[in-house]
C-alpha positions as semicolon CSV with decimal commas, in nm:
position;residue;x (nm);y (nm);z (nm)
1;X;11,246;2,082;-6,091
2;X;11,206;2,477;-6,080
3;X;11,440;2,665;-5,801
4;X;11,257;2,581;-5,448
5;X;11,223;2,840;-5,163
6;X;10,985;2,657;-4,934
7;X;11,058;2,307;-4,826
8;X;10,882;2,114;-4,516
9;X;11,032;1,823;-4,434
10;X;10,810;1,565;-4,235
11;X;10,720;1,243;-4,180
12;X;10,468;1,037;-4,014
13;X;10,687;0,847;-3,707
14;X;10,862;1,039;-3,429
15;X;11,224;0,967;-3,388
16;X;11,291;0,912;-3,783
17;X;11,530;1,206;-3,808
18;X;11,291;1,462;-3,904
19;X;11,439;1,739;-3,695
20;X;11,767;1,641;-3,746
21;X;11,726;1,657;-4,149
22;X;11,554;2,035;-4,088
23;X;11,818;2,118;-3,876
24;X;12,142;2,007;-4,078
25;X;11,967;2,143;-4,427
26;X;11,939;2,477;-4,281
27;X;12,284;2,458;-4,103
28;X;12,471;2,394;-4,433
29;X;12,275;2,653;-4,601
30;X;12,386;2,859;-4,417
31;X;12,713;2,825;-4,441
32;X;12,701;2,825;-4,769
33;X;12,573;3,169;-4,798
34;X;12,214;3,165;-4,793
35;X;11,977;3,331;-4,539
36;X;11,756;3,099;-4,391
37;X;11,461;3,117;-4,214
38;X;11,306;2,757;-4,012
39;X;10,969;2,722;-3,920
40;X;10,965;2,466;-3,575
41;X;10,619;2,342;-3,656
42;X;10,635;2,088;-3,372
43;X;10,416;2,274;-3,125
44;X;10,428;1,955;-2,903
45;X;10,784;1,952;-2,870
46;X;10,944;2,264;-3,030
47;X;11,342;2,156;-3,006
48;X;11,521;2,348;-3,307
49;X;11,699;2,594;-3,159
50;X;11,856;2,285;-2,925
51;X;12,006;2,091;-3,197
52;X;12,156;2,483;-3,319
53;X;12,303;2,548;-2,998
54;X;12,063;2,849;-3,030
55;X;11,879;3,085;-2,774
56;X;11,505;3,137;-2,828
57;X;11,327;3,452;-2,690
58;X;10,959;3,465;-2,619
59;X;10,783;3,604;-2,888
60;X;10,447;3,654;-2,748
61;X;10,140;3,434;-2,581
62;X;9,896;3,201;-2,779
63;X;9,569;3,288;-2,633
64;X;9,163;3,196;-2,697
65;X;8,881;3,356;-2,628
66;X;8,596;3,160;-2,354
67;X;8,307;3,201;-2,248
68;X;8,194;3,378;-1,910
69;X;7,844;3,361;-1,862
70;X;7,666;3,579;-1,674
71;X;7,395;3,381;-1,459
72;X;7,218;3,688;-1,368
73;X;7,129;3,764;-1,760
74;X;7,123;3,399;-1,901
75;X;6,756;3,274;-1,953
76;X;6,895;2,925;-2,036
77;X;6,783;2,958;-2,435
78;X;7,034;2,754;-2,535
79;X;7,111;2,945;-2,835
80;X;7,472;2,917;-2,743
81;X;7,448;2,552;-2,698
82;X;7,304;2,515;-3,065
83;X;7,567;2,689;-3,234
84;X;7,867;2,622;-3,059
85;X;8,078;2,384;-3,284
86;X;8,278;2,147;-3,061
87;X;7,979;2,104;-2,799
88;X;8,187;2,289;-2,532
89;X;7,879;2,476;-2,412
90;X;7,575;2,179;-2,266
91;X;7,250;2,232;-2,107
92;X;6,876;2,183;-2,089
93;X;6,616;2,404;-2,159
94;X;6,564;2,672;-1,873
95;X;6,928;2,622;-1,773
96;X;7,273;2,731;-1,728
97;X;7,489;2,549;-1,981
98;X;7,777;2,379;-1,874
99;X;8,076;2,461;-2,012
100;X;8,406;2,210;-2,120
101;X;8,697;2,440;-2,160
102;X;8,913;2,176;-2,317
103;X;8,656;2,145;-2,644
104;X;8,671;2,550;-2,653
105;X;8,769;2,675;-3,006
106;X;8,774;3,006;-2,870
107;X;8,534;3,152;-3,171
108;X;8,330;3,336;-3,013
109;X;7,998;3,243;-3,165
110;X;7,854;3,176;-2,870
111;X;7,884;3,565;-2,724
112;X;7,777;3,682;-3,048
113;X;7,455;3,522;-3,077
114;X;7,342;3,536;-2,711
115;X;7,012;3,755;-2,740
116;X;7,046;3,878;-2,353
117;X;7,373;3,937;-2,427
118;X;7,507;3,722;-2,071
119;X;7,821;3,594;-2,222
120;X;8,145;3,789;-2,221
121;X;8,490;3,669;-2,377
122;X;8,682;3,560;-2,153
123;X;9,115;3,447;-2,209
124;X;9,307;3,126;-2,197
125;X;9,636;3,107;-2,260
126;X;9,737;2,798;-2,431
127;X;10,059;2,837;-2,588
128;X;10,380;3,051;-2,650
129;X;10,557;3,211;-2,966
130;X;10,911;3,201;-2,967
131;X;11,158;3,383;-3,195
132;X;11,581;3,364;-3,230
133;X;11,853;3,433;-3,483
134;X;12,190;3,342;-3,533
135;X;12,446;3,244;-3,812
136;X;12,219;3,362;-4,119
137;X;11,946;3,098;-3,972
138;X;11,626;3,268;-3,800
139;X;11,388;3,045;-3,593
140;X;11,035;3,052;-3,523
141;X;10,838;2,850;-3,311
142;X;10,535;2,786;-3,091
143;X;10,518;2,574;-2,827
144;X;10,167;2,449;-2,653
145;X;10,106;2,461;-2,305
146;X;10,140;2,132;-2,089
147;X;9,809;1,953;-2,070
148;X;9,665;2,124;-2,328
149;X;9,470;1,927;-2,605
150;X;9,434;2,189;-2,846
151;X;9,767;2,187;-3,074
152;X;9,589;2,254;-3,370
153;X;9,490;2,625;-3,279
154;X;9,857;2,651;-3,136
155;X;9,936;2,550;-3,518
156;X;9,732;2,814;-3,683
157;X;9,896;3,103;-3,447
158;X;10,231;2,986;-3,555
159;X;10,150;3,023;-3,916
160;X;10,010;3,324;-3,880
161;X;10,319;3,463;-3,737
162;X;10,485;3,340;-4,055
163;X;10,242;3,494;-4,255
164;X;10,311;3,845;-4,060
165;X;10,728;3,780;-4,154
166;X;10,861;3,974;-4,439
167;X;10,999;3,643;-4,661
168;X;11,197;3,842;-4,906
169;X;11,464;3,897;-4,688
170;X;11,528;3,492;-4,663
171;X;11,727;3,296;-4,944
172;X;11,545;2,965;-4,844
173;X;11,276;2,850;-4,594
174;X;11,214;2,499;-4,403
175;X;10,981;2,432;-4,221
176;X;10,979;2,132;-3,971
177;X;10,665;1,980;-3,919
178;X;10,562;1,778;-3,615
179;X;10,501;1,355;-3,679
180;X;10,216;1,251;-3,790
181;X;9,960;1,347;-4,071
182;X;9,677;1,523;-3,830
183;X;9,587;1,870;-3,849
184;X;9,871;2,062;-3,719
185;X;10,126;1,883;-3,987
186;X;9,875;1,947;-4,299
187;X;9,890;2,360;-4,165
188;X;10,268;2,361;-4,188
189;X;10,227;2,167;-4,512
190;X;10,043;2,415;-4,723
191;X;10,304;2,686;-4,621
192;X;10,584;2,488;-4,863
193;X;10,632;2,413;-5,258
194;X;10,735;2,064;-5,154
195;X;10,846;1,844;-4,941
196;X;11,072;1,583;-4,809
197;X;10,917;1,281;-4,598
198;X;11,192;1,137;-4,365
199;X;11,163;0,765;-4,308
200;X;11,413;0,510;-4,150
201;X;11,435;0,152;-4,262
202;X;11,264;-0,029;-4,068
203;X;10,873;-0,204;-4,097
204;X;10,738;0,087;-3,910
205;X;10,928;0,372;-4,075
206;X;10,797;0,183;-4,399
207;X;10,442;0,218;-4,280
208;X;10,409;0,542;-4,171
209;X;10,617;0,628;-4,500
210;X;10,302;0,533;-4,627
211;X;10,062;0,758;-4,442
212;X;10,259;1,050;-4,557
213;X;10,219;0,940;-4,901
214;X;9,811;0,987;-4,868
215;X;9,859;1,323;-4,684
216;X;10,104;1,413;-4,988
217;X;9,841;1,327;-5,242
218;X;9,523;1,500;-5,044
219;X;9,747;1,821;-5,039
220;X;9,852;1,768;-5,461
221;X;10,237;1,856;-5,343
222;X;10,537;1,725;-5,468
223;X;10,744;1,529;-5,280
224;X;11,103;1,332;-5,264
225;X;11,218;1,076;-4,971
226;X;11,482;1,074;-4,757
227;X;11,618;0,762;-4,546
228;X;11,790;0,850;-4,212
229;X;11,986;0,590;-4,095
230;X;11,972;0,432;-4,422
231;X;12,318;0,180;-4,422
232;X;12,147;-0,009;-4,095
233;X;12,093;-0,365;-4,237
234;X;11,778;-0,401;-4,339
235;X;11,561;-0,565;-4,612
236;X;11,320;-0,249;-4,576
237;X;11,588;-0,028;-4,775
238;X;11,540;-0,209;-5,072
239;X;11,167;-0,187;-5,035
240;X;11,114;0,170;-4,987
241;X;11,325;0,261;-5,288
242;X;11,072;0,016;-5,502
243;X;10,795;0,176;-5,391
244;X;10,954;0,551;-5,403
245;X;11,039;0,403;-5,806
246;X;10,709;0,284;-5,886
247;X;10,580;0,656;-5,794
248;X;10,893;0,810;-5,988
249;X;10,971;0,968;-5,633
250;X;11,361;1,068;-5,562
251;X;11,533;0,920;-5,273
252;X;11,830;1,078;-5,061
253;X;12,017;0,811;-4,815
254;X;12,177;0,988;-4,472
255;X;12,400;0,736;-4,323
256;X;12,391;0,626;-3,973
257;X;12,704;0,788;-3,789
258;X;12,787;0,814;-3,460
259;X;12,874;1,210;-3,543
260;X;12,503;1,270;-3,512
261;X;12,491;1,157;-3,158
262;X;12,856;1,366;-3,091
263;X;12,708;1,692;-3,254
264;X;12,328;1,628;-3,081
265;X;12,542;1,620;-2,742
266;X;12,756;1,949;-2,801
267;X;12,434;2,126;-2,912
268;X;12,587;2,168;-3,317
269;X;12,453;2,037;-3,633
270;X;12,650;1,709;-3,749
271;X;12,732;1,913;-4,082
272;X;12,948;2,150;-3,903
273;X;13,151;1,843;-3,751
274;X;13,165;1,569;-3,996
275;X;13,247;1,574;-4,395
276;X;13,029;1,248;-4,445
277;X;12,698;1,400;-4,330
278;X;12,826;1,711;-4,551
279;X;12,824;1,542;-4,888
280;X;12,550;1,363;-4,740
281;X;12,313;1,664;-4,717
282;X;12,482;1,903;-4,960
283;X;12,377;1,631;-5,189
284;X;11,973;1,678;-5,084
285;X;12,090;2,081;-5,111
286;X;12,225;2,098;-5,449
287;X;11,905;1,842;-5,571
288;X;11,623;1,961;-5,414
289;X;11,711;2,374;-5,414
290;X;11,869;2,348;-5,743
291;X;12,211;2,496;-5,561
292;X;12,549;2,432;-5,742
């Protein structure tokens, strides 16, 4: 494999070790020398900077555009109501449409193609940027705002905050994407070379193994697996290293160690405080970023 850069590590169950695997990578690179910058892709439950001990600082506000009609102009035409995409905006002929914030894309089209011109853009905020640094390691992050249903466009303003984020000044990049294979974990996808699907060893982590598999193969990236937790006795061990074999796929094991739960409590990344989850991960560091 060619030097990496990029790497997302994901995986479709919450609770696998996802974070944890993000975290420690990009704590022991780190400390090896390397400037790092993490993406916190999980705009549901953005928690980085906790495992680092780190302070985040708001970066800025997620907000969409919606629609304010004006009653006085609107001729009930509907025109909005035809185009709009998510069928936020509802109505009969001769009428007032109704509109249903929570399908709102925030696109606009509906102010733009309003002939009497009676809709106006109105703001919602739905979300928050957040930024830190510390330790060679920058963070970025977005969080969505409670009750909200739209994490995907909370998603898209996170990436393009990467995008706006000179990346020559960073040795290597993670980026920790949120459980799951919907929208919001294929966007952080497509922003790495490759990337590393965290499973646990039991029927369920075996399962939604699986599901990342499909999401791996609709996106054409390159993959390896890593097992979190992976000396709990379990028949399922066995079987996700048969099935990572039949696809020629590479597979790390992190033991389970009570040092995880230590370092998680004292707010510090188990690699800083144990030398078995060391040579545990500065095995998936020297392997997957081609480091000596």
């Amino acid at each position: 494999m060619s030097e990496l850069r990029a790497v997302a590590v994901t995986g479709g169950k919450g609770g696998a070790g996802k974070s944890t695997v993000a975290v420690n990578l990009a704590a022991l690179l780190a400390d090896i020398g390397y400037k790092v910058l993490l993406v916190d892709a999980d705009v549901d439950n953005p928690n980085d900077h906790i495992y680092l001990g780190m302070e985040r600082r708001k970066a800025g506000d997620i907000v969409i555009k919606t629609p304010v009609i004006d009653q006085n102009l609107c001729d009930g035409c509907l025109e909005c109501v035809r185009i709009c995409p998510t069928h936020a905006l509802l109505g009969r002929k001769g009428s007032i449409p109704l509109f249903f914030e929570d399908s709102c894309l925030g696109c606009s089209l509906c102010a733009e193609i309003c002939p009497k011109k009676a809709i106006k853009d109105g703001k919602k905020e739905i979300g928050t940027l957040y930024d830190g640094e510390s330790d060679r390691i920058r963070i970025i992050s977005a969080a969505i705002k409670p009750g909200e249903a739209r994490s995907p466009l909370v998603a898209y303003s996170l990436v393009k905050f990467f995008r706006q984020i000179d990346k020559n000044q960073f040795d290597r990049i993670i980026i920790d994407t949120c459980p799951g294979v919907a929208n919001p974990v294929m966007q952080a996808l497509r922003l790495a070379e490759h990337a590393l699907i965290v499973t646990e060893p039991t029927p369920l982590g075996l399962n939604t193994m699986k599901l990342s598999f499909k999401a791996m193969e609709k996106l054409g990236m390159s993959f390896d697996i890593v097992i979190n937790r992976a000396n709990v006795p379990s028949g399922v061990t066995k079987i996700i290293e048969e099935e990572a074999a039949k696809r020629g796929i590479k597979v790390f094991r992190i033991p389970y160690d009570e040092a995880v739960i230590e370092a998680a409590v004292q707010g510090v990344p188990a690699v800083k405080r144990n030398e078995r989850m060391k040579q545990a991960f500065l095995e998936i560091v020297r392997e997957v970023f081609s480091i000596d």
